[in-house]
C-alpha positions, 0 to 999 in steps of 0.5 A: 949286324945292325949299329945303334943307330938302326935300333928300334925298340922291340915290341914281341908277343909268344904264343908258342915255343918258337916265339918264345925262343925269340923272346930266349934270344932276345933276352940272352945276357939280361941283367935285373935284380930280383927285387924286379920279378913279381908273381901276382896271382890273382892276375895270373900274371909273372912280370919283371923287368931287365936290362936287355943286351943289345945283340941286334946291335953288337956287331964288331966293336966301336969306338962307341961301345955296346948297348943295353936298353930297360925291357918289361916282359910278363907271362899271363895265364900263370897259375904258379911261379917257384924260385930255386937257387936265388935269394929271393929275400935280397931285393938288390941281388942282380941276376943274369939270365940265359935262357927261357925254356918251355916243357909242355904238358897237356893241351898247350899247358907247360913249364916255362923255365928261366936259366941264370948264371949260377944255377938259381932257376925261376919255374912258371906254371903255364895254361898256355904260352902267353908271353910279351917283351916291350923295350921301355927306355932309349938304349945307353952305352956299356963298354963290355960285351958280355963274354961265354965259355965255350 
């Protein structure tokens, strides 16, 4: 694994179901409140922004800990989001998401699916895979990594 030293900021796109389980990868582990996902449906567009682990960079610990860095994400040719299991009336309620997932449909059309710990789910009605990840913020240090049941 790569130190913090090496890290360069993501710029990622998807367009299709592997690229998106880069992105999946990529965000495994991120944290944001849900005052921080916005469907805006006359752009077509999902957006949101999160606290992104840093696994490039986690490797062994040291002596300097881990890293997280604020990451934009959005998915355009969105034609409807659903919220399930998450109190969208608590802005501040932080989340932590574990996968995103896709099923497709017909001609490319699909279900984008977010996962978070505690079972709430975000639902994106899709024409297509069109999916962006941009690091926004120089990383910063977090002393836990973030920890998985077998």
């Amino acid at each position: 694994m790569a130190s913090l030293k090496d890290y360069r900021p993501l710029r990622l796109m998807a367009g299709d179901e592997t690229d998106l389980g880069v992105i999946s990868a990529c965000l495994q582990d991120a944290v944001a409140k849900l005052g921080d996902f916005a469907w805006l449906p006359k752009e077509r567009r999902f957006a949101f922004v999160a606290n992104r682990f840093l696994w490039e960079c986690a490797g062994e610990r040291r002596a300097s800990g881990f890293a997280r860095v604020r990451t934009g994400v959005h998915f355009d040719d969105v034609l409807a989001a659903q919220f399930q299991h998450l109190r969208t009336d608590s802005k501040n309620a932080v989340v932590e998401l574990l996968s995103i997932r896709f099923a497709a449909g017909e001609d490319g059309a699909g279900t984008v699916t977010f996962d978070f710990a505690g079972g709430g789910v975000i639902r994106l009605n899709v024409e297509s895979i069109n999916a962006y990840l941009s690091d926004l913020t120089d990383p910063w240090r977090t002393r836990a990594k973030p920890q998985h049941k077998e």
